[in-house]
Steps between C-alpha positions, in 0.01 A plus 500: 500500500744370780615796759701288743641810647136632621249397807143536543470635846153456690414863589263648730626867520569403835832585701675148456450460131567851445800472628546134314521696124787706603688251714450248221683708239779620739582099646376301143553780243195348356238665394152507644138488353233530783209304523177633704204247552182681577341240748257796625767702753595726221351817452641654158729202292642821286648665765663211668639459135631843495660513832678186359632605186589792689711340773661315232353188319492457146203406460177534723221200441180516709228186500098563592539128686193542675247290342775228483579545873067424561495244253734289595674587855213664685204311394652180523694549846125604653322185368770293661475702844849564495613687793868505636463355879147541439525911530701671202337469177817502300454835317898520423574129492201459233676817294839321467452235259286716266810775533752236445288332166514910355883477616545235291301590204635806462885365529411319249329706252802785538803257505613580846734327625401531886189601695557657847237619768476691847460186757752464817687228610292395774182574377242262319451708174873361372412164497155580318638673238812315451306137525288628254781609271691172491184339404392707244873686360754266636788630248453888615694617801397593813580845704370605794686812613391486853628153569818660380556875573483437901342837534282542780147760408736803645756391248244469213323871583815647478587296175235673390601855606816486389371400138223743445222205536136580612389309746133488715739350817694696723697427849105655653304324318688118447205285426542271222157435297386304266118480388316318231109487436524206760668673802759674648805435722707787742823400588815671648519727772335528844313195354750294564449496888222257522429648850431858304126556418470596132498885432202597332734652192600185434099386379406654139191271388386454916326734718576477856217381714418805674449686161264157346140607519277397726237391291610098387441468062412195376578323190386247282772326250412247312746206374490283200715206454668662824554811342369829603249653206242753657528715779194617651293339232685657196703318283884661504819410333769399772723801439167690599378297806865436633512829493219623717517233737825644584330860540200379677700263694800728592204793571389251780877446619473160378833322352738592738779233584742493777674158471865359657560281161710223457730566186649241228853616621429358853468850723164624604403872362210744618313544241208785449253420212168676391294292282104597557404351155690162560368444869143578418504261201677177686229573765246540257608203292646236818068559620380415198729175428347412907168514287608329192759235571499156660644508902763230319583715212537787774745356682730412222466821331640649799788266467550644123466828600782516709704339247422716270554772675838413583593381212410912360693621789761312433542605150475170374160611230642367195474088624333211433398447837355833455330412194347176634399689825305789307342177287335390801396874621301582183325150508400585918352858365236326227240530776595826661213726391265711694516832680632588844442839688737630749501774759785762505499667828826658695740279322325165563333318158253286596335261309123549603296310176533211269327375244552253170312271268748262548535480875517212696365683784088332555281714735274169502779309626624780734210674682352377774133618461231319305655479186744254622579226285794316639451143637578549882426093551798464267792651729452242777638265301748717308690604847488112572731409214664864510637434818566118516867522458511748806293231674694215444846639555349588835424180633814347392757766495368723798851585598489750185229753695726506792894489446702664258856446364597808526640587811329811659210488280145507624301185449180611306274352771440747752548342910146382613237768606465497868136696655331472781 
């Protein structure tokens, strides 16, 4: 049944889309049906649902999304390494396009005939989910209160004053969180001055460094297909393991992120992430690849990854460049089996053990005791050919060592050595 005159709002419980049902009916006169995903930040789905219907929405819908999230976000983001500007693991970003597919769905399903969610107008999150949404439900309409209300966070807590809405957010306490079994990001506030250290109640999952113990804990995960599947030498589902990595991780103060990021809308934005579970496993799973892939296969794999991780940053998930890039991702992970043990110790996670059937890794060809079997006669003719090219363009070109075209640059041979 068609309901043109009602929106499916994407609902946290938070300030912003608290706000969103009521301003939503008084500038649409639409009604509003709330959607909550359950990616792992939310503690109790019913009373999120309750605090909804209460502030206003017709209906209140809540989604258990985390299994989906693993399945095909998390998992498949870790086998392909994908880290934004090879430190933020993409906890948000990854959460979008699953958000945005439930968006859509559920639009769908009840008729509506417009979907709206929390996002700025100069943030990344906008372009995620609305990306997503002309993709997947290109005839429903698009709100996003924020980009249009022009009310600053002030504004929004006394929006919510005035109108009786509960909200965990006040003028003392401004940060703006969102969390998900794969991390969490802080923004607003004094975190906004990159030159401001952190305060600690700004961490949740983290301990600060002082309060880490001082005994290091090691782990052992082990990976299958590039996918974690035991911790510790027991076999756990990855709601499970996820899940204690971040509390052993964040126990050790591991997964904290300070980062000056470089946003789709062109401004840069200090961001603060904590993310134990992600950081141990891309450490944990870039070793064992080292152990497992080809130097060539390597190197272009690192090439993919940060494709890949922009193109999930930049909301652009549902692609075929996407598609053919997550092809070639599952193919590189056929060989990525073994174990690797790490060391936790005052935020640090350091990989400290390695080991796989399928490693390319030969102690006969690497060691340098008895058991050596690589041909040492070979290399003299191997650096021959190897460097032949340098050689020649040396005798005949031996201007190149010396001079440069650039004016002011330093010629890569250094002036001769004079000694006594």
């Amino acid at each position: 049944m068609e309901n043109k005159n009602c929106v499916v709002l994407a609902y946290s419980g938070g300030l912003d889309t608290s706000v969103a049902i009521k301003w939503i009916q008084e500038k649409y006169n639409m009604e509003v049906i709330t959607l909550t995903a359950n990616l792992g930040g939310v503690d109790d789905l019913d009373a999120i649902k309750e605090k909804a219907l209460k502030t206003g929405a017709k209906k209140a819908i809540a989604i258990d999304a985390r299994q989906t999230f693993i399945d095909y976000f998390i998992l498949p983001a870790l086998q392909a390494g994908a880290l934004y500007e090879q430190v933020y693991p993409m906890a948000t970003a990854l959460g979008r396009p699953l958000i945005g597919k439930l968006l859509a769905d559920v639009a769908i399903k009840e008729g509506a005939g417009a979907v709206a969610h929390g996002s700025t107008g100069k943030g990344n999150d906008q372009v995620r989910f609305d990306v997503s949404m002309q993709v997947l439900a290109p005839n429903v309409k698009l709100i996003a209160p924020l980009r249009e209300w022009n009310m600053t966070r002030n504004d929004a807590i006394d929006y919510a004053k005035k109108h009786d809405i509960p909200v965990p957010v006040t003028v003392n306490n401004p940060y703006s969180i969102d969390e998900n079994l794969w991390g969490r990001s802080i923004e607003c506030g004094v975190l906004e001055d990159p030159w401001v250290e952190p305060p600690e109640d700004a961490f949740k999952w983290t301990r600060s460094i002082d309060e880490t113990p001082d005994q290091a804990e090691y782990l052992e995960i082990e990976f299958k297909n590039g996918i974690p599947v035991a911790l510790n030498g027991k076999k756990e589902e990855s709601i499970a393991l996820i899940g204690q990595l971040n509390l052993i991780g964040g126990t050790n103060g591991v997964g904290r992120i300070d980062h000056i990021e470089n946003r789709l809308v062109g401004i840069k934005s200090r961001e603060i992430y904590e993310s134990p579970a992600a950081i141990v496993l891309h450490h944990a799973h870039k070793a064992l690849e080292s152990m497992t892939l080809s130097k060539e296969s390597i190197r272009f794999k690192e090439i993919v990854s940060n494709y890949y991780s922009d193109i999930v940053y930049n909301g652009l998930w549902y692609t075929s460049f996407h598609s053919d890039l997550a092809a070639y991702v599952a193919s590189s992970q056929r060989v990525v089996n073994g174990t690797i043990r790490v060391k936790l110790f005052k935020g640090n996670c350091i990989v400290v053990g390695r080991k796989s059937d399928q490693a390319l890794y030969s102690h006969a060809l690497s060691t340098y005791d008895s058991a050596d079997t690589f041909d040492h006669n070979a290399s003299t003719g191997f650096i021959q050919i190897h460097g032949l090219s340098s050689k020649t363009q040396a005798k005949l070109q031996p201007e190149t060592l010396s001079q440069s075209i650039v004016s002011g640059a330093n010629p890569i041979t250094p002036p001769e050595t004079v000694y006594e």
